[in-house]
C-alpha positions as CSV (number, residue, x, y, z in Angstrom):
1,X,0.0,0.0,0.0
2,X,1.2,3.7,-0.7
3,X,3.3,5.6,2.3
4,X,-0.3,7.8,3.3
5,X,2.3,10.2,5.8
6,X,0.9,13.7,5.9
7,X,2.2,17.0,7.7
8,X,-0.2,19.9,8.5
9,X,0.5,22.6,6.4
10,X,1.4,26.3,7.3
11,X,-1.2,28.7,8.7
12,X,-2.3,30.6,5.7
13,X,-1.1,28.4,2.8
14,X,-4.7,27.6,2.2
15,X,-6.9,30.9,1.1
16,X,-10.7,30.9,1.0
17,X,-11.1,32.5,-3.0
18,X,-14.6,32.4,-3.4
19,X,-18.1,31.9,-1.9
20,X,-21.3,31.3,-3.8
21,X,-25.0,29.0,-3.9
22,X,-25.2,26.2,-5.9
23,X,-28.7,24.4,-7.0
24,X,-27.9,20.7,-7.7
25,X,-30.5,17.9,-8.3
26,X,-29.6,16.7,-4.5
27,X,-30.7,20.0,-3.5
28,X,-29.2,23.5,-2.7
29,X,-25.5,23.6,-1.6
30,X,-23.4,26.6,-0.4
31,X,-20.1,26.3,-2.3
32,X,-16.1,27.1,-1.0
33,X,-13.7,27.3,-3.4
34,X,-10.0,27.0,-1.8
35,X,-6.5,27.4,-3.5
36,X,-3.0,26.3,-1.9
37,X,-1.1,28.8,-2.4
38,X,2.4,27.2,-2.5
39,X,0.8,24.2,-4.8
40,X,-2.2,25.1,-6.4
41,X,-3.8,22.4,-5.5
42,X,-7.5,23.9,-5.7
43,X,-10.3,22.2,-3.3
44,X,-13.9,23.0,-3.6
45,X,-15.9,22.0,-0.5
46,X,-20.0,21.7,-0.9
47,X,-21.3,22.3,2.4
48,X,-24.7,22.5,4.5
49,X,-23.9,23.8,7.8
50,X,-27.1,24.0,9.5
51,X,-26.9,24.4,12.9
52,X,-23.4,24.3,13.0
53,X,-23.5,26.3,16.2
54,X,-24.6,24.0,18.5
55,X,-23.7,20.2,16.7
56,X,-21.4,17.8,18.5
57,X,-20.2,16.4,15.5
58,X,-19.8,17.4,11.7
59,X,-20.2,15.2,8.7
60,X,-17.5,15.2,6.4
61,X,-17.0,13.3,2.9
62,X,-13.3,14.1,1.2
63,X,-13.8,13.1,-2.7
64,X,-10.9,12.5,-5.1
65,X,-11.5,13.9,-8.5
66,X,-12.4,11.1,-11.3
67,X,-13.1,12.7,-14.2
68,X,-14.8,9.4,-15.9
69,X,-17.1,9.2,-13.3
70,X,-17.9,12.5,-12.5
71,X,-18.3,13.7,-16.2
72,X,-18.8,10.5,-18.1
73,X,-20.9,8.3,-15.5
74,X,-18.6,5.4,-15.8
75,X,-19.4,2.7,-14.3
76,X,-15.7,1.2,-14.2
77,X,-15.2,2.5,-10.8
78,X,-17.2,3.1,-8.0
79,X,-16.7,7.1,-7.9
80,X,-19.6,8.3,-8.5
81,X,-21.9,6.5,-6.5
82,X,-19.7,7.8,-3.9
83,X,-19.7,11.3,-4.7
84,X,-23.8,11.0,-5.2
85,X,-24.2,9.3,-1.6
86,X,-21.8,11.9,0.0
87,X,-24.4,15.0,-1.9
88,X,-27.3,13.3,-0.7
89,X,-26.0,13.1,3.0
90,X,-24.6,16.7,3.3
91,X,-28.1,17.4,2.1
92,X,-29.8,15.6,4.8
93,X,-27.7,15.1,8.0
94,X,-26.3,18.8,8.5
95,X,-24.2,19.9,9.5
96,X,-22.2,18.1,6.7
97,X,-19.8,19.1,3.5
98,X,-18.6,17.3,0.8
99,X,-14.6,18.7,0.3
100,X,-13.6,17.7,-3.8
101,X,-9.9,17.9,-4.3
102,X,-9.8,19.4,-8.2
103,X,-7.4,17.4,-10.7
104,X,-6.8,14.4,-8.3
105,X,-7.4,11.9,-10.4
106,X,-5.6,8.2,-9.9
107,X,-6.2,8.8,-6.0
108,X,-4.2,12.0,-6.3
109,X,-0.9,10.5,-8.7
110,X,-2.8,12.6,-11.5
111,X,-5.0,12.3,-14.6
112,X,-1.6,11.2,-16.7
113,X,-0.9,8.5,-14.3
114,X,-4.5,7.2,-13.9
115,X,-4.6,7.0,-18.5
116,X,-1.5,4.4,-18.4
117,X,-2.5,2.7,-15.4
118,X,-6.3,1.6,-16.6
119,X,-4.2,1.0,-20.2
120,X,-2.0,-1.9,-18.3
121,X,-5.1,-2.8,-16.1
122,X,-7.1,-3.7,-19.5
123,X,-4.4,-5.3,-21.2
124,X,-3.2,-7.5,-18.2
125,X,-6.6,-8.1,-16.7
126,X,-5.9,-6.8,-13.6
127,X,-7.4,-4.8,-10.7
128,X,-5.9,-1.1,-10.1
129,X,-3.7,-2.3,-6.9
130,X,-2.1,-5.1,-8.7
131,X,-1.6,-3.0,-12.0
132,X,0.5,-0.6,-10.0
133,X,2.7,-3.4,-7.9
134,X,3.8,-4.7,-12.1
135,X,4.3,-0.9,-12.5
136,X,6.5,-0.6,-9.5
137,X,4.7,2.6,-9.2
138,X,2.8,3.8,-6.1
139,X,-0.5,3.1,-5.8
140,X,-2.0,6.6,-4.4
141,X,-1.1,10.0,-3.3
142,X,-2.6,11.6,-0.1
143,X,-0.4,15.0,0.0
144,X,-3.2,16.9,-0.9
145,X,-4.9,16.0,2.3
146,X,-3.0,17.8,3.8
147,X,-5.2,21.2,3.3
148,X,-8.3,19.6,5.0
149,X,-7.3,21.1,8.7
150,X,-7.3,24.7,7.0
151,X,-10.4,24.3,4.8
152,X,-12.2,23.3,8.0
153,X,-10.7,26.3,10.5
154,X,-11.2,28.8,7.7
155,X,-15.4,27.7,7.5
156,X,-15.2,27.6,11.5
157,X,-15.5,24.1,12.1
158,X,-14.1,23.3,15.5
159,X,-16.1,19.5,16.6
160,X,-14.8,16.4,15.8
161,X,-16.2,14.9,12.5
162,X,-17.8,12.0,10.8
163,X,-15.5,11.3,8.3
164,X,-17.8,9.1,5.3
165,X,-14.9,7.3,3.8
166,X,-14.4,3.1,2.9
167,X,-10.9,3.8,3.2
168,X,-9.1,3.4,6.0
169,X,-5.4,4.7,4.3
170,X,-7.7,8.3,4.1
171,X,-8.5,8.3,7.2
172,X,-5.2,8.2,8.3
173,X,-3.5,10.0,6.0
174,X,-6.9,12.7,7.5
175,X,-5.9,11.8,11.0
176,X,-1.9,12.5,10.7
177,X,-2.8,15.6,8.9
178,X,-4.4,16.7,12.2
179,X,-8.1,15.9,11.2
180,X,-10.0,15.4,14.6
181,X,-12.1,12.1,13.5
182,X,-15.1,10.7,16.1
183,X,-16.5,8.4,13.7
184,X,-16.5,6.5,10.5
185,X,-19.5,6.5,8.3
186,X,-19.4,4.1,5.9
187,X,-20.6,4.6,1.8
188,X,-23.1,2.3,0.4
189,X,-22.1,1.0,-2.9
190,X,-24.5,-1.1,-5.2
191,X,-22.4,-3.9,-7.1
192,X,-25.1,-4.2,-9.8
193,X,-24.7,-0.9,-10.8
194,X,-20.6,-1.6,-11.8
195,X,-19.3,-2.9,-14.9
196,X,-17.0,-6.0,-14.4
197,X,-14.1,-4.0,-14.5
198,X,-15.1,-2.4,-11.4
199,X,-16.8,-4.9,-9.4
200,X,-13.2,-6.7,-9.8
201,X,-11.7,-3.2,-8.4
202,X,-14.6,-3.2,-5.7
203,X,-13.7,-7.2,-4.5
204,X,-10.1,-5.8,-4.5
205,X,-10.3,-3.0,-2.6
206,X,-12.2,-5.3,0.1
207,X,-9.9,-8.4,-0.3
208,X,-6.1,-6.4,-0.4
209,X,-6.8,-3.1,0.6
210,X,-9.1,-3.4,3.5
211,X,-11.9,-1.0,2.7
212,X,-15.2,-1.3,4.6
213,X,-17.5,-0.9,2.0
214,X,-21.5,-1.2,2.5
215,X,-22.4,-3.4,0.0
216,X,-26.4,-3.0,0.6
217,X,-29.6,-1.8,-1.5
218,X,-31.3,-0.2,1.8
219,X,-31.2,3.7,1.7
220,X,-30.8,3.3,6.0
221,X,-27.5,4.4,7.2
């Protein structure tokens, strides 16, 4: 598995550049756009902070960009159910965000990266973990995690969160960044809604990479 070590960045690498409403089919979102300002890395967090004041906790869902999924509806990964289940709970169990790390793709090794990698996983047969062991190439980058302490003190959030994630090397790549996590809220992911190409992904992330993936129909978290 990748090396997920983190360090918190400097106070004020991260600025706030933008605030604005956003109407979305899962409802109406207020929208942060952040930029780092050493990197460039730009992070766009989708948020619904209602009664932020006085919650205990805050749910929080940190999405990797995947441009197939998110623009293309593939169905080769699971990505976009993802992103679609972390909308629809920002929308109903506020306070909540959804925080989308722009040009991540590949798990943050970049959209360059992720074109040769799916090109040897289709030739070879292979799932996305194995692909990159024949590559001798890592499997994912977390660096850009590393902005997710700022984004949160710059919008005022303060509690500990409910970090939705499957993965456990994001939660602690989050955690070593100096993310204060109560709670893990599993994603639901629907098998019969993946290709074979990524229900062989899915049964790998499970099998070698440990995720703890909801594999249910029910719409009860």
């Amino acid at each position: 598995m990748s090396d997920c070590s983190v360090r918190t960045v400097a106070n004020q690498a991260v600025q706030l550049i933008g605030t604005h409403a956003l109407s979305t089919r899962f409802g109406a979102f207020t929208v942060h756009g952040f930029e780092h300002s050493a990197t460039g890395q730009i992070a766009v967090a989708l948020s619904n902070l209602e009664g932020i004041e006085s919650a205990p906790t805050c749910l929080v869902r940190v999405q990797m960009a995947c441009l197939y999924a998110e623009a293309f509806g593939s169905i080769d990964c699971d990505c976009r159910q993802q992103i679609e289940d972390g909308l629809k709970l920002v929308q109903t169990r506020p306070p909540a965000m959804l925080i989308h790390f722009y040009g991540t793709d590949g798990r943050g090794l970049g959209f360059l990266s992720k074109l040769r990698m799916i090109e040897i996983e289709q030739k070879e047969g292979l799932a996305p973990y194995q692909a990159t062991v024949q590559m001798s190439r890592q499997y994912a980058d977390y660096r850009c995690l590393r902005m997710v302490p700022e984004v949160l003190a710059k919008l005022g959030i303060t509690v500990p969160l409910q970090l939705v994630t499957n993965n456990p090397e994001k939660r602690s790549a989050l955690a070593q960044a100096g993310v204060n996590i109560q709670r893990v809220v599993n994603s639901r992911i629907h098998q019969k809604m993946l290709s074979e190409f990524g229900r062989r992904e899915l049964e790998e992330k499970i099998r070698v990479l440990g995720h703890e993936i909801r594999l249910a129909d029910a719409d009860e978290r």
